[in-house]
C-alpha positions as CSV (number, residue, x, y, z in Angstrom):
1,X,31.3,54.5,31.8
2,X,32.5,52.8,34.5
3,X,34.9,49.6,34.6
4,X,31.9,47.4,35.8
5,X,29.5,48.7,33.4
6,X,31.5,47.9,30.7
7,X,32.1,44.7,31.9
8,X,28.6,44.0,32.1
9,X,27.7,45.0,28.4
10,X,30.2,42.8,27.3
11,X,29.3,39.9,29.1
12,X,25.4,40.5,27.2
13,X,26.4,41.0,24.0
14,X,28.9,36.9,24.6
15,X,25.4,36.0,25.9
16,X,23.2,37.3,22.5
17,X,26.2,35.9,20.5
18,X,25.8,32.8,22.0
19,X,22.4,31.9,22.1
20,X,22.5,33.5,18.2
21,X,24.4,30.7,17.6
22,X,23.2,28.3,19.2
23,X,19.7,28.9,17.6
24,X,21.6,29.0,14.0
25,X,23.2,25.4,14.6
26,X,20.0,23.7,16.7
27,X,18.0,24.9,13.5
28,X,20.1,23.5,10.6
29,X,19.9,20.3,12.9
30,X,18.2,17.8,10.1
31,X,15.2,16.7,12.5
32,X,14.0,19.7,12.8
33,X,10.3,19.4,11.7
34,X,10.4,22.3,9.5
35,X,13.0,21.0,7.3
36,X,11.7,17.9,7.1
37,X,8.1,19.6,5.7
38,X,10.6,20.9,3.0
39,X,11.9,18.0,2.2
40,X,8.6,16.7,1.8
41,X,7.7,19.2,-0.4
42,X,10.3,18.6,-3.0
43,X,9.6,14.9,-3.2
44,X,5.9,14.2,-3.6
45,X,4.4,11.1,-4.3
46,X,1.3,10.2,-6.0
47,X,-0.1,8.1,-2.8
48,X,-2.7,6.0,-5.2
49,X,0.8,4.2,-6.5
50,X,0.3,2.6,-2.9
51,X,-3.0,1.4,-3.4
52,X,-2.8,0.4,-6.9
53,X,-5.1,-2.7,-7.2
54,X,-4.3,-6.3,-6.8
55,X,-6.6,-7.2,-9.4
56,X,-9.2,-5.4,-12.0
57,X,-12.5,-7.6,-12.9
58,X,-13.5,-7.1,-16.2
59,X,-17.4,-7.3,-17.1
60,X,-17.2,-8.3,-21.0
61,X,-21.1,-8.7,-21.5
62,X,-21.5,-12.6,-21.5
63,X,-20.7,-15.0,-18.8
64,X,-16.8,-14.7,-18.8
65,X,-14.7,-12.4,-18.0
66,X,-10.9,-11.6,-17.9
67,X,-8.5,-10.4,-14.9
68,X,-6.2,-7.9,-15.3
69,X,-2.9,-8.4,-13.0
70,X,-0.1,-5.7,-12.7
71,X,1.7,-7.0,-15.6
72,X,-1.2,-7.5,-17.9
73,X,-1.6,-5.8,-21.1
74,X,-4.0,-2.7,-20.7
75,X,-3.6,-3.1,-16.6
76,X,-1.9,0.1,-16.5
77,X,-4.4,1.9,-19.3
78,X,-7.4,0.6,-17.1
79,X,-6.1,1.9,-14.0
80,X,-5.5,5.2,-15.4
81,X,-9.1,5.3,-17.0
82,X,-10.6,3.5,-13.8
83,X,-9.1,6.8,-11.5
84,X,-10.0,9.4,-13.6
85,X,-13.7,8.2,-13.7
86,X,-14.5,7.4,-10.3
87,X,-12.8,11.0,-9.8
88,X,-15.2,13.0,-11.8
89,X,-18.0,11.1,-12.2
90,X,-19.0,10.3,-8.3
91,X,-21.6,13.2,-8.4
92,X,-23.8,11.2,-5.5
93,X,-24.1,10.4,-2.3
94,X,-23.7,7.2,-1.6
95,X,-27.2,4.6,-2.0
96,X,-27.3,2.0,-0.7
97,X,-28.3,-0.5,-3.3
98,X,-28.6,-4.1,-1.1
99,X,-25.7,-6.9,-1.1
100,X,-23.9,-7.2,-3.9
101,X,-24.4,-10.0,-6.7
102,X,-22.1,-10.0,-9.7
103,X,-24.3,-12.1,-11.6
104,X,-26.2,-8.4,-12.1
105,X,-23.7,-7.7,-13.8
106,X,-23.4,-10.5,-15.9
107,X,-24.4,-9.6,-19.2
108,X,-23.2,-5.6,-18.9
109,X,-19.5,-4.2,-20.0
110,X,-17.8,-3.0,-16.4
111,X,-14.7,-2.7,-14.7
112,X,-14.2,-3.8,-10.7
113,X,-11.2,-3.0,-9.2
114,X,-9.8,-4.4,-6.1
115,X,-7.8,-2.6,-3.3
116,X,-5.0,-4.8,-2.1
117,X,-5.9,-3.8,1.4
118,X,-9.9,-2.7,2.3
119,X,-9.2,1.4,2.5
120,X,-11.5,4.0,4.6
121,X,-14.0,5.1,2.5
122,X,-12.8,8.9,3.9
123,X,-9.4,7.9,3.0
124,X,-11.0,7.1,-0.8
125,X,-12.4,9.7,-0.9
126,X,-9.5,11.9,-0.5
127,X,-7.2,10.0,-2.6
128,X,-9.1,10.3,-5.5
129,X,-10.2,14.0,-4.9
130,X,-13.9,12.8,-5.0
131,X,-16.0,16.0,-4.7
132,X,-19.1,15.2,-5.0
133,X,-21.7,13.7,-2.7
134,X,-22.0,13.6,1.4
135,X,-20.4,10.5,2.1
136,X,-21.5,10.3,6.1
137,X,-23.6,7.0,5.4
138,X,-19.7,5.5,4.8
139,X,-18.4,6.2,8.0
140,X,-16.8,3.4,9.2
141,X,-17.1,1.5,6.3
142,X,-14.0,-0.2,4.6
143,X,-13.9,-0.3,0.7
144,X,-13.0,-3.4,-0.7
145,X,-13.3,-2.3,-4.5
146,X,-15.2,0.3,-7.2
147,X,-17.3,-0.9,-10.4
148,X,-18.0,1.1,-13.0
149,X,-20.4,-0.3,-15.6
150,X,-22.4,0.4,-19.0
151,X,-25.5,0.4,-18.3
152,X,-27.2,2.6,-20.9
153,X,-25.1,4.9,-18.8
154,X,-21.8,5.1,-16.8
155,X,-22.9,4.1,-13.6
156,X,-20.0,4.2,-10.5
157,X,-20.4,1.8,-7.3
158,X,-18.6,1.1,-4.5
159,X,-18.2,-2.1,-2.7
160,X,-17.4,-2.6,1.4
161,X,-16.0,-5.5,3.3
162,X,-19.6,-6.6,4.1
163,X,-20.6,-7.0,0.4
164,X,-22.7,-4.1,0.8
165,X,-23.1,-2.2,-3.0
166,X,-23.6,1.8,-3.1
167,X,-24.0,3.6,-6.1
168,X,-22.5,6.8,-5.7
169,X,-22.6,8.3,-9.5
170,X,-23.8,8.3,-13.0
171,X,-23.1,10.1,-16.4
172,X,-25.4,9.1,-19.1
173,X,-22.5,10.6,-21.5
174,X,-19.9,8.9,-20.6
175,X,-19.0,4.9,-21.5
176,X,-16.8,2.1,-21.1
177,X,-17.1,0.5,-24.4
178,X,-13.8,2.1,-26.4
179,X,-11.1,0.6,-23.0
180,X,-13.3,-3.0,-23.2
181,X,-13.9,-3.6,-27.0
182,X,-9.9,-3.5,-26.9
183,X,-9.1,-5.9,-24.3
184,X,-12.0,-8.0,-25.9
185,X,-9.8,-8.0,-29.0
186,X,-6.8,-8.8,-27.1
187,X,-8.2,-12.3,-26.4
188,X,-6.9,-12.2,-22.8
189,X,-7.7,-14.9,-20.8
190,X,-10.9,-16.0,-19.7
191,X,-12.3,-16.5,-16.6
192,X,-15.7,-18.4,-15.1
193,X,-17.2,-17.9,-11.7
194,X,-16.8,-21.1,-9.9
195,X,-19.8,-23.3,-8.7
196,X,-20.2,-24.9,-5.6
197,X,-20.5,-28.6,-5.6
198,X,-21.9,-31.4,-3.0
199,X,-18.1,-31.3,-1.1
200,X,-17.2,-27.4,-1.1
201,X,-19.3,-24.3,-0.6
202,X,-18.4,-21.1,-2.3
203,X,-19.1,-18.2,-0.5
204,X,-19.2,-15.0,-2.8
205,X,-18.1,-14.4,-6.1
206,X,-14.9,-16.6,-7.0
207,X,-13.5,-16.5,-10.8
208,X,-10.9,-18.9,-12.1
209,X,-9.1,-19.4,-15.1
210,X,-9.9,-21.2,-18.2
211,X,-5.8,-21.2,-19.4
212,X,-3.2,-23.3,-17.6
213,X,-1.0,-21.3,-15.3
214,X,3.0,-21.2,-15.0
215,X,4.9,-18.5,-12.9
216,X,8.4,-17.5,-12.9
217,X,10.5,-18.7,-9.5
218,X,13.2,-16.6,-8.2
219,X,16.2,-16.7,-6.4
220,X,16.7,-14.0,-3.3
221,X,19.8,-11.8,-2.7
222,X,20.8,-9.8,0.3
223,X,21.4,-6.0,-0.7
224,X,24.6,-4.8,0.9
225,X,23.4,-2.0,3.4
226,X,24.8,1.4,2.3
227,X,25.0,2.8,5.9
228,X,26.3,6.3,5.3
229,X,24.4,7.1,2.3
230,X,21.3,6.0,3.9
231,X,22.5,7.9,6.9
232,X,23.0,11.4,4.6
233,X,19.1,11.4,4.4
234,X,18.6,11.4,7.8
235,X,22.2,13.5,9.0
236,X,23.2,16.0,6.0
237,X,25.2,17.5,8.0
238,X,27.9,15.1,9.8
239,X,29.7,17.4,11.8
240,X,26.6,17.7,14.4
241,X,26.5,13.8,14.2
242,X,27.7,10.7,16.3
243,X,28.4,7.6,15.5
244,X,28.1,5.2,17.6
245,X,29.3,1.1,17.4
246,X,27.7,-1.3,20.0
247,X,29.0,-4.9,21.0
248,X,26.2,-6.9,19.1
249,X,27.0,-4.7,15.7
250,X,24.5,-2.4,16.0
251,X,25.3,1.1,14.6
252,X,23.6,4.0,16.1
253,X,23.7,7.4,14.6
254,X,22.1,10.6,16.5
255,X,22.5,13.9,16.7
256,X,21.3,14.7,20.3
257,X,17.6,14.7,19.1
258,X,17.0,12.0,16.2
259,X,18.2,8.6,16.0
260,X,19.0,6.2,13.4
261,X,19.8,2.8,14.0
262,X,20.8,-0.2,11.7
263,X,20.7,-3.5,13.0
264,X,22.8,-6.9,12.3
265,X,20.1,-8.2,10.0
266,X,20.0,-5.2,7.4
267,X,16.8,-3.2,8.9
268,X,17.3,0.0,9.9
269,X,15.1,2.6,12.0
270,X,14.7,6.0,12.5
271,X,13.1,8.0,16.0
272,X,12.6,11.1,16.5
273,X,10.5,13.1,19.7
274,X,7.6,15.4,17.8
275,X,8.2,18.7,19.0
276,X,5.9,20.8,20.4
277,X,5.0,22.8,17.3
278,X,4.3,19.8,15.6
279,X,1.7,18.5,18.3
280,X,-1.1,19.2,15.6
281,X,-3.4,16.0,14.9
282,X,-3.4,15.0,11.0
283,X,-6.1,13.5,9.6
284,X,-6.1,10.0,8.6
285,X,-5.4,11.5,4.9
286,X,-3.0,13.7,5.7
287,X,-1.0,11.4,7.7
288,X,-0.8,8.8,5.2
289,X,0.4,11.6,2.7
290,X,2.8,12.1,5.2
291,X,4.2,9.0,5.7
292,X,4.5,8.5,1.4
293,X,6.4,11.6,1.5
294,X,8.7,10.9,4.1
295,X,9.5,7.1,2.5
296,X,10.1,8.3,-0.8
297,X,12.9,11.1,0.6
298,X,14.6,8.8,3.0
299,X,15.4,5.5,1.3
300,X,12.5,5.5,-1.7
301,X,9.8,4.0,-2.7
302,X,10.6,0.1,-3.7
303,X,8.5,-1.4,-7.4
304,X,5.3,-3.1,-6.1
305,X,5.5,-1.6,-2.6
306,X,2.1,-1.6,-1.3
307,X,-0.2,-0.8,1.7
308,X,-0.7,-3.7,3.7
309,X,-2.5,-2.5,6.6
310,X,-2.8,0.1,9.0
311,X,-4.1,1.1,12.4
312,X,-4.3,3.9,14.8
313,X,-3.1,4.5,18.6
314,X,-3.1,7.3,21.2
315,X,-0.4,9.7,20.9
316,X,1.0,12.2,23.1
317,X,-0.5,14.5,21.0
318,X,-3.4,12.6,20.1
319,X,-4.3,9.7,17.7
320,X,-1.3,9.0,15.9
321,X,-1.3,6.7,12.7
322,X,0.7,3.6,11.7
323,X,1.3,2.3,8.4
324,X,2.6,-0.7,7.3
325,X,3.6,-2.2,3.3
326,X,3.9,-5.4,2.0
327,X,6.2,-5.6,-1.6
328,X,4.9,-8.3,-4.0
329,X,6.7,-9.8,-7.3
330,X,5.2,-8.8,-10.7
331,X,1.8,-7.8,-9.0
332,X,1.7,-11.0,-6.9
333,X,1.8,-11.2,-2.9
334,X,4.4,-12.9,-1.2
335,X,2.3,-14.0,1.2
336,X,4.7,-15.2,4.1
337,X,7.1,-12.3,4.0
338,X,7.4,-9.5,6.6
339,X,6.4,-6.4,6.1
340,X,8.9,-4.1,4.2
341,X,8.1,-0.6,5.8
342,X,6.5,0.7,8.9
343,X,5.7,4.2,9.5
344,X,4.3,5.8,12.5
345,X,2.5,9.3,12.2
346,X,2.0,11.6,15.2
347,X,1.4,15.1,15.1
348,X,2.1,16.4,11.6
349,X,5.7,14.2,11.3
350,X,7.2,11.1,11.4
351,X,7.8,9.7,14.9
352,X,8.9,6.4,13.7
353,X,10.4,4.4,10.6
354,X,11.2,1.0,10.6
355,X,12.3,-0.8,6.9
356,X,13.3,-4.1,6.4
357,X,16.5,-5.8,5.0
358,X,16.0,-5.8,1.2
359,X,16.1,-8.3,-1.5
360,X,17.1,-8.4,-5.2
361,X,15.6,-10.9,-7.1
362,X,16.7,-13.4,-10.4
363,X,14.7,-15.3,-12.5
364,X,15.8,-19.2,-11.8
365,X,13.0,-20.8,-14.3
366,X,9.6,-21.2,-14.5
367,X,7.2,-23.3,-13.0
368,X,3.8,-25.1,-14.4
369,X,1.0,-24.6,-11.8
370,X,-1.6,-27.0,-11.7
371,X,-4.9,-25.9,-12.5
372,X,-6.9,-23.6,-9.7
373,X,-9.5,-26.6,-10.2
374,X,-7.0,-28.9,-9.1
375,X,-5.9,-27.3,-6.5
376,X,-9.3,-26.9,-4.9
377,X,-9.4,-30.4,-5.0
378,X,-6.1,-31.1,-3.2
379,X,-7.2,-28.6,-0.8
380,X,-10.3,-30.5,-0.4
381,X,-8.8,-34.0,-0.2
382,X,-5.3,-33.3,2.3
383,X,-6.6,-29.6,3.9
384,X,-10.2,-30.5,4.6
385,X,-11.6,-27.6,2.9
386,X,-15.5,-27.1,3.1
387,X,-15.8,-24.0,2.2
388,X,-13.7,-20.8,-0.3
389,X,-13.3,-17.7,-0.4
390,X,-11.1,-16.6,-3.1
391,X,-8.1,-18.9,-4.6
392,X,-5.6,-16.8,-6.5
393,X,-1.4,-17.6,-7.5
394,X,0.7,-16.0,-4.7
395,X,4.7,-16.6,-3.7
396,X,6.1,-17.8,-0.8
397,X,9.4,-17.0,0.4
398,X,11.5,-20.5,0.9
399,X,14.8,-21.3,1.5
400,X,16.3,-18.1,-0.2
401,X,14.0,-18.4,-3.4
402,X,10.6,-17.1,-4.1
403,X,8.1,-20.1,-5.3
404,X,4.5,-19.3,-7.1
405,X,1.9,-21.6,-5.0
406,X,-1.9,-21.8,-5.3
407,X,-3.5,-19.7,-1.8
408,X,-6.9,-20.7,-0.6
409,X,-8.9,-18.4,1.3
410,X,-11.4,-20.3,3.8
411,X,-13.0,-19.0,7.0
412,X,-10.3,-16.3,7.8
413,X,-7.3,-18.5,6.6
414,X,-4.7,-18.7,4.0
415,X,-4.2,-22.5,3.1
416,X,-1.1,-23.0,0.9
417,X,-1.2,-25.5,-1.7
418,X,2.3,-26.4,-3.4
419,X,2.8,-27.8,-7.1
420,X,2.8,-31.5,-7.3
421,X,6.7,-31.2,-8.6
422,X,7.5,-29.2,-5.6
């Protein structure tokens, strides 16, 4: 073999060996989308935690009824039940039965329970592995909240953001009695449907309490960022990663694909291009499982993290997905804060992950509300109110401490009305 020959050969196999390697490295490299799918993998989520509701209604036969908040007794037991019904028992397409009055349901034993946010009925559907039933007359249709009542038989409804009511299921062997007879016995708090009178119109269904209300208040606390461990979710491997320090404080970490940067004010948020092979559109479903997946692996899943909203765009490789969560305090909204987490879903990954600067919270005392009756009149006398919507206890983030208020719902708004002492 000739000097030049060998020359040659040698100069093929440094080439092999060096895109070998190159390959091996460039694969290991953490935003590489097939090791984020495993990573997914080995931290699922149950994505109905998201969605948990804001509220359950509870029919007790007679003309009261009780709410069930996130830290009520048998909250937790009703949600479980609540699931695991409108799971197996939604054997129908969906009827439509007309516009929904909860008077009908007045004198019957039922659960309602509300979404925090109006979800897809597709999305619904999915989330609670509903098999049953062609559920075309839905599409398009938002889902503010399911029913389920005894009426000689276990009857299952849904609810849309037009008051629309659509039975989608029965079980004439199943009931509700054993879950209600004990919160009866519980003596939980009542609740009346408010009545419009000559200075305020009620528009829907609006339940107050019967009890007085008081509300713990909290003071608010910076948690110190924890740059490189939050970093090591992103970047395993530091040795293919930069850092980088910028004049306004800014830290950028990348590793010549994906990017992680953490900002002055104690957000941080990740980038990263969707490759080619991951140009495959989700959907809607799928890429809210992905974006639950992807929270709870890099940075976790905070209590009372919820879905606030959501919304879809045009990707490069077609519609992408972006989805946004609120956190509340004991089950109630904060109602001025900024959203907490923002994902954006393209493709089958994560393009995009924004998250807020987090708080710790400590109990500071407690605060007397006045009476939601009270506060409709206030909002009637200083707001000008003519007409409600809802009126439910909220907080409101002020001057580093989180304050229970009364919120008003009228014509698209959210009127805030304070405690007298406050």
């Amino acid at each position: 073999m000739s000097r030049d020959s060998v020359l040659g050969w040698t100069l093929i196999v440094l080439v092999v060996i060096s895109l070998f390697l190159s390959f091996t490295i460039w694969s290991q490299v953490p935003g590489n989308f097939s090791v984020l799918k495993m990573a997914y993998e080995d931290n699922k989520v149950d994505p109905t935690l998201l969605v948990k509701p804001e509220k359950i209604l509870v029919y007790l036969g007679n003309s009261f009824h009780t709410i069930l908040k996130p830290t009520s007794p048998f909250y937790d037991k009703s949600w479980s039940i609540s699931k695991e019904l409108l799971s197996a028992h939604s054997n129908a397409s969906p009827e439509l039965v007309g516009k929904i009055s909860r008077d009908n349901f007045m004198r019957i034993k039922g659960l309602e329970v509300f979404f925090p946010t109006p979800l897809p009925a597709n999305l619904l559907k999915q989330l609670f592995n509903i098999e049953g039933g062609d559920f075309s007359l839905l599409d398009g249709k938002l889902i503010d909240s399911f029913i389920l009542v005894d009426d000689g038989q276990l009857s299952v409804y849904l609810v849309d953001s037009e008051k629309s009511l659509y039975k989608i299921g029965k079980d004439s062997k199943r009931n509700l009695n054993s879950i209600i007879k004990e919160i009866e016995e519980s003596n939980p708090p009542l609740y009346a449907g408010l009545t419009a009178d000559v200075n305020l119109k009620v528009v829907g269904d609006v339940y107050v309490s019967l009890a007085p209300y008081e509300l713990p208040m909290y003071s608010l606390k910076e948690e110190q960022i924890q740059e490189e461990q939050i970093a090591s979710k992103f970047f395993p491997d530091f040795s293919i990663t930069r850092r980088i320090q910028e004049r306004d404080g800014t830290v950028i970490y990348t590793d010549g694909q994906q990017g992680l940067r953490f900002y002055g004010s104690g957000a941080f948020e990740y980038n990263m291009p969707v490759p080619k092979e991951a140009k495959k559109a989700q959907s809607f479903y799928e890429s809210f499982v992905t974006a639950v997946d992807f929270v709870a692996t890099h940075g976790g899943w905070p209590k009372d993290a919820y879905l606030s909203s959501y919304s879809e765009i045009k990707g490069a490789s077609g519609p992408a997905h972006i989805f946004k969560f609120k956190i509340g305090v004991n089950g109630f909204k904060v109602v001025n804060g900024d959203d907490l987490i923002s994902v954006t879903v393209e493709g089958n990954q994560v393009k995009n992950y924004y998250r807020n600067q987090s708080f710790s919270i400590k109990q500071i005392g407690i605060l007397d509300l006045m009476t939601p009756v009270e506060a409709l009149n206030t909002a009637v006398a200083t707001k000008n109110i003519k007409a409600i919507e809802d009126i439910y206890p909220a907080y409101i983030e002020e001057q580093d401490e989180l304050k229970p208020v009364w919120i008003v719902e009228t014509e698209g708004m959210e009127v805030i009305i304070h405690s007298p002492s406050e």
